[in-house]
Backbone as CSV, one residue per row, in Angstrom:
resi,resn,N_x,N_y,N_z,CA_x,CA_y,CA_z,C_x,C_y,C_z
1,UNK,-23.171,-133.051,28.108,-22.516,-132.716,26.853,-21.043,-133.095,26.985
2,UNK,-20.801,-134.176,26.381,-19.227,-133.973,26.151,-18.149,-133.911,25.212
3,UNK,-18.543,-132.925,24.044,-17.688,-132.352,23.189,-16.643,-131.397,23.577
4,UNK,-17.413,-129.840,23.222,-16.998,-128.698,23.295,-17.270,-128.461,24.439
5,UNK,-16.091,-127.906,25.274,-16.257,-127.764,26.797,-16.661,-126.033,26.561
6,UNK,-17.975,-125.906,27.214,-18.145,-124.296,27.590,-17.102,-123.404,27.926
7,UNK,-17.167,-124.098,29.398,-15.816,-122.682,30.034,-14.711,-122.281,28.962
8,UNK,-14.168,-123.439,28.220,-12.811,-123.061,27.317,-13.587,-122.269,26.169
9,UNK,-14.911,-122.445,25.581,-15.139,-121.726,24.593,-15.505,-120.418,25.051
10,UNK,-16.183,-120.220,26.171,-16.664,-118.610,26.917,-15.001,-117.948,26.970
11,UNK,-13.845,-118.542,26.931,-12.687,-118.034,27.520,-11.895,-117.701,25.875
12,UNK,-12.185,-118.694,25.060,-11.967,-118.476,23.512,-12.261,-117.255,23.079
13,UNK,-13.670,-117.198,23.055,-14.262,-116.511,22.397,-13.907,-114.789,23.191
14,UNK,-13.918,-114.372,24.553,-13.150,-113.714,25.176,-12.166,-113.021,24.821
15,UNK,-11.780,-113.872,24.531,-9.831,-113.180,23.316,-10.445,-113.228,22.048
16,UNK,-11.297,-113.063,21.358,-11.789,-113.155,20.238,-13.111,-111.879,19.914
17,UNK,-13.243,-111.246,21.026,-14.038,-110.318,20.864,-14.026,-108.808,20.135
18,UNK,-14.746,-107.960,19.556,-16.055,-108.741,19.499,-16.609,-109.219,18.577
19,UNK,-17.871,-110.597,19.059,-18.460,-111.460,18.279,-19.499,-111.285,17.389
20,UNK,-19.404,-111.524,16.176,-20.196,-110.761,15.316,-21.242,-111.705,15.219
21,UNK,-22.735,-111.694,15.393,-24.047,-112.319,15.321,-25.194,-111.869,14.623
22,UNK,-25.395,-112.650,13.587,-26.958,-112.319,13.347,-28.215,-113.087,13.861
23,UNK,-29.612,-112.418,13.936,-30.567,-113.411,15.132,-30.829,-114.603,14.199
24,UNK,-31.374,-115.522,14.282,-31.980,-116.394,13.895,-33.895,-115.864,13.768
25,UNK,-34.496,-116.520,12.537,-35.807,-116.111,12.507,-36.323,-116.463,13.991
26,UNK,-36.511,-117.871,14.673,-37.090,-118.086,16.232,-37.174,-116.813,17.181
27,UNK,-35.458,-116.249,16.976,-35.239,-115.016,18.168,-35.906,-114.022,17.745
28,UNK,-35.868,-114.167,16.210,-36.581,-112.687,16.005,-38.562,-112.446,16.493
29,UNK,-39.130,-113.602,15.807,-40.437,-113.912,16.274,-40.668,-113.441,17.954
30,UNK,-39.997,-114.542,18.672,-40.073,-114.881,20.219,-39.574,-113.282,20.245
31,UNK,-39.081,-112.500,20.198,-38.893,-110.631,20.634,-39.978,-109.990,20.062
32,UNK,-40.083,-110.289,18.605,-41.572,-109.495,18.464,-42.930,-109.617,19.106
33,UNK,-42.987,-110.955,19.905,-44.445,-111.292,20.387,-44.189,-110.215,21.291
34,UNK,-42.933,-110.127,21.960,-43.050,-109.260,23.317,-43.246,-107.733,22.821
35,UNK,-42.819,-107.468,21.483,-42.614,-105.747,21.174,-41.654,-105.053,20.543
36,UNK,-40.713,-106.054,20.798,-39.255,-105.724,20.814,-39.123,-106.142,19.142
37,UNK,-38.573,-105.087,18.075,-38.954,-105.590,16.818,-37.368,-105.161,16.910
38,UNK,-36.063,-106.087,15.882,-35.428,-106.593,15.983,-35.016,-106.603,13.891
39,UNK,-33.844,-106.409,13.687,-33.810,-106.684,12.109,-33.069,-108.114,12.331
40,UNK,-33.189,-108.971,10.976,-32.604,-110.143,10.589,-31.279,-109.753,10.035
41,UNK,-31.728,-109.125,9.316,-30.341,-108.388,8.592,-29.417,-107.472,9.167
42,UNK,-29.364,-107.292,10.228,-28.862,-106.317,10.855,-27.548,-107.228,11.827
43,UNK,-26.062,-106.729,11.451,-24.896,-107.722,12.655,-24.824,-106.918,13.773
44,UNK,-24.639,-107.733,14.949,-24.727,-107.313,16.496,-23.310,-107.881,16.779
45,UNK,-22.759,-106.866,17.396,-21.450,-107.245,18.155,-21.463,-107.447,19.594
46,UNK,-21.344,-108.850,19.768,-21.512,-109.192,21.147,-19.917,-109.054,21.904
47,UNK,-20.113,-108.290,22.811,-18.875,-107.847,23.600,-18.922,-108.498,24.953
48,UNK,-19.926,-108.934,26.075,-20.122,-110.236,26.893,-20.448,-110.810,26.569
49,UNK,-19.812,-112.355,27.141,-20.310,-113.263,27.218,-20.217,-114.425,28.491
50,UNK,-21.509,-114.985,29.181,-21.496,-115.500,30.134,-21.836,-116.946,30.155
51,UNK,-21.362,-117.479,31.033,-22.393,-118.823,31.440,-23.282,-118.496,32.441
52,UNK,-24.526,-119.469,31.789,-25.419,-119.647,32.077,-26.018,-120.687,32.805
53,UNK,-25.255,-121.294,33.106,-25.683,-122.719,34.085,-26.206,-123.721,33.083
54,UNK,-26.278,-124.845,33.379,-27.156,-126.336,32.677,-27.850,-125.396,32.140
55,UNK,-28.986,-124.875,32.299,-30.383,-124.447,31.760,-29.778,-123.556,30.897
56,UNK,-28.907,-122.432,30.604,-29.086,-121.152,29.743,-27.687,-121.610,28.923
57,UNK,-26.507,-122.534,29.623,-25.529,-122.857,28.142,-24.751,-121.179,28.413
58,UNK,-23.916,-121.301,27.026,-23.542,-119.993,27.057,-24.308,-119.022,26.102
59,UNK,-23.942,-117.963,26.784,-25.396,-116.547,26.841,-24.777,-115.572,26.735
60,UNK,-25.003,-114.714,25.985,-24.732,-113.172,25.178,-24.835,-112.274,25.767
61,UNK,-24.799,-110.680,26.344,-26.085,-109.787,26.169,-25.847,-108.790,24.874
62,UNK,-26.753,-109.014,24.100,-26.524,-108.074,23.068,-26.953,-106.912,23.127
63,UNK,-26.258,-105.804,22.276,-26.961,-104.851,22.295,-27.932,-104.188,21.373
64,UNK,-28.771,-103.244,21.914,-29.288,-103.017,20.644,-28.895,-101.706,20.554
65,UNK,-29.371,-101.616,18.973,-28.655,-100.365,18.576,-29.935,-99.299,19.385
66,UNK,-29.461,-97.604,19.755,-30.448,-96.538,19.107,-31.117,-96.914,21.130
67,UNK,-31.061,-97.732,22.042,-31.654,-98.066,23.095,-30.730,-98.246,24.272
68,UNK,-31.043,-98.373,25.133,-30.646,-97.991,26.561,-30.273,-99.970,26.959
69,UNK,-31.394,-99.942,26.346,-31.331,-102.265,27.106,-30.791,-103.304,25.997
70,UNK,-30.580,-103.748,26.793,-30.108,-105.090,26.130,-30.646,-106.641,26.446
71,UNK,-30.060,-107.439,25.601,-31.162,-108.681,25.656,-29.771,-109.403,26.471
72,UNK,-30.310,-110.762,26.945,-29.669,-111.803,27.487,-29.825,-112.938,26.809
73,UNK,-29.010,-113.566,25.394,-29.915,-114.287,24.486,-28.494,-115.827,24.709
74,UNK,-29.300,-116.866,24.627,-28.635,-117.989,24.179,-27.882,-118.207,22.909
75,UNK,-26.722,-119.032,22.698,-26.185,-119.061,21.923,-26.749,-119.802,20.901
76,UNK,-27.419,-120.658,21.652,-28.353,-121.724,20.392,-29.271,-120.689,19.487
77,UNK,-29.545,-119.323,19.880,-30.358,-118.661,18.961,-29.745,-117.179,18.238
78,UNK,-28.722,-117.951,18.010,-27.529,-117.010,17.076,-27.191,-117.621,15.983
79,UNK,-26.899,-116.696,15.211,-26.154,-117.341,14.085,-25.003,-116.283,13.748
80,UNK,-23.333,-117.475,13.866,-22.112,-116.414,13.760,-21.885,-116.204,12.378
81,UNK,-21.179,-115.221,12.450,-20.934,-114.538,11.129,-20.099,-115.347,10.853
82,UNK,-20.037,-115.822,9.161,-19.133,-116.758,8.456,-17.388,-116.278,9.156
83,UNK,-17.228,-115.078,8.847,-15.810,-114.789,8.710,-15.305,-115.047,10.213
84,UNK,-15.778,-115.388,11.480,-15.517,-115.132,13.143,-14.577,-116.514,12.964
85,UNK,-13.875,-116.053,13.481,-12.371,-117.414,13.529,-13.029,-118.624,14.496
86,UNK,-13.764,-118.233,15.621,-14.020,-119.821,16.211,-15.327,-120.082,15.770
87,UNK,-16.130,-119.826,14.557,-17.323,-120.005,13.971,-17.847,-121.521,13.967
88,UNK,-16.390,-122.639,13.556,-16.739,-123.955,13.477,-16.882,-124.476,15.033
89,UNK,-16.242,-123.740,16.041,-16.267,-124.606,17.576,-17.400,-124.187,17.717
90,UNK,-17.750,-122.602,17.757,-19.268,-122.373,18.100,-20.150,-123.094,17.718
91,UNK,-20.819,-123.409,16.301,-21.346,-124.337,15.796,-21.810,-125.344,16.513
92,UNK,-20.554,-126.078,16.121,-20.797,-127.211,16.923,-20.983,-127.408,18.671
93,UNK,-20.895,-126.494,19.301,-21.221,-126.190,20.286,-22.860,-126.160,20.230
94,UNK,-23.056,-125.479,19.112,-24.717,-124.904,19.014,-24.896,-126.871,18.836
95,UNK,-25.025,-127.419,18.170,-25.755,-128.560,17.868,-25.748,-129.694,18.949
96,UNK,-24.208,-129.625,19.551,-24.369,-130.358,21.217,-25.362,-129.537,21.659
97,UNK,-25.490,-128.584,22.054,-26.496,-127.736,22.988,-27.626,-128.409,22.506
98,UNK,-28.456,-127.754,21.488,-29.268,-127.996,21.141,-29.924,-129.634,21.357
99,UNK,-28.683,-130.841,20.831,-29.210,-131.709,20.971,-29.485,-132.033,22.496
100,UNK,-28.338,-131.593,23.571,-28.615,-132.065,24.983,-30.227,-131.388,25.312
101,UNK,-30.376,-130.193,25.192,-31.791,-129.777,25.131,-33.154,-130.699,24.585
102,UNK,-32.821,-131.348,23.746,-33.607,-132.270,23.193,-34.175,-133.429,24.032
103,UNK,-32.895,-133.816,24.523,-33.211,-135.223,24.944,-33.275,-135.132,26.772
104,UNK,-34.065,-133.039,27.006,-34.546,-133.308,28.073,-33.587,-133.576,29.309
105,UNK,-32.369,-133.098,29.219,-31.309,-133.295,30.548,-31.365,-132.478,30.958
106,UNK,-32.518,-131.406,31.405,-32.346,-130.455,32.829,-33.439,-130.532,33.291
C-alpha cells in the first residue's frame, strides 16, 4: 500500500479520540453467525486503536455496550461517522486496504 501510511493514521486518529463507528451490514452478519447480535444503528466509540500487522491493517477493539468483552474488529469493516475530522483519510485508507486485500498481497 502506498498511500495513507498506517502508523501516521493509528497516531492521527490517537489525538482524535474517541472514534465514533457504526458496523457495516458484513460485521454485523459475520457476529451474528457466532451469537453475538450487534445493532446497525447503534454508534460505538472506539477508544483503542492498534496495528495489526500486513494481515489485520489497522484494528479497533470496540466495545460493547451492557457486557464485559469486546471485539477486535478491522477498520475495513467500519463505517466512520460523517462528522469525525479524519473521516476522509480513514476512508481512503479503507479502499487502499481493501483493494491491497484484493489483489491477494499476504
Amino acid at each position: 500500500m502506498d498511500g495513507v501510511n498506517a502508523m501516521d493514521l493509528i497516531k492521527e486518529i490517537n489525538d482524535h479520540l474517541p472514534l465514533p463507528v457504526y458496523l457495516t451490514d458484513r460485521l454485523i452478519k459475520t457476529f451474528w453467525k457466532k451469537g453475538i447480535f450487534l445493532d446497525k444503528k447503534e454508534k460505538y466509540n472506539v477508544e483503542i486503536v492498534e496495528d495489526a500487522g500486513l494481515e489485520g491493517g489497522i484494528s479497533f477493539v470496540l466495545p460493547i455496550k451492557d457486557s464485559k468483552e469486546v471485539l477486535f474488529v478491522s477498520i475495513s469493516y467500519l463505517k466512520i461517522d460523517p462528522n469525525y475530522p479524519l473521516k476522509d483519510k480513514i476512508i481512503e485508507y479503507q479502499k487502499e486496504r481493501i483493494n491491497f486485500l484484493k489483489k491477494g498481497k499476504i
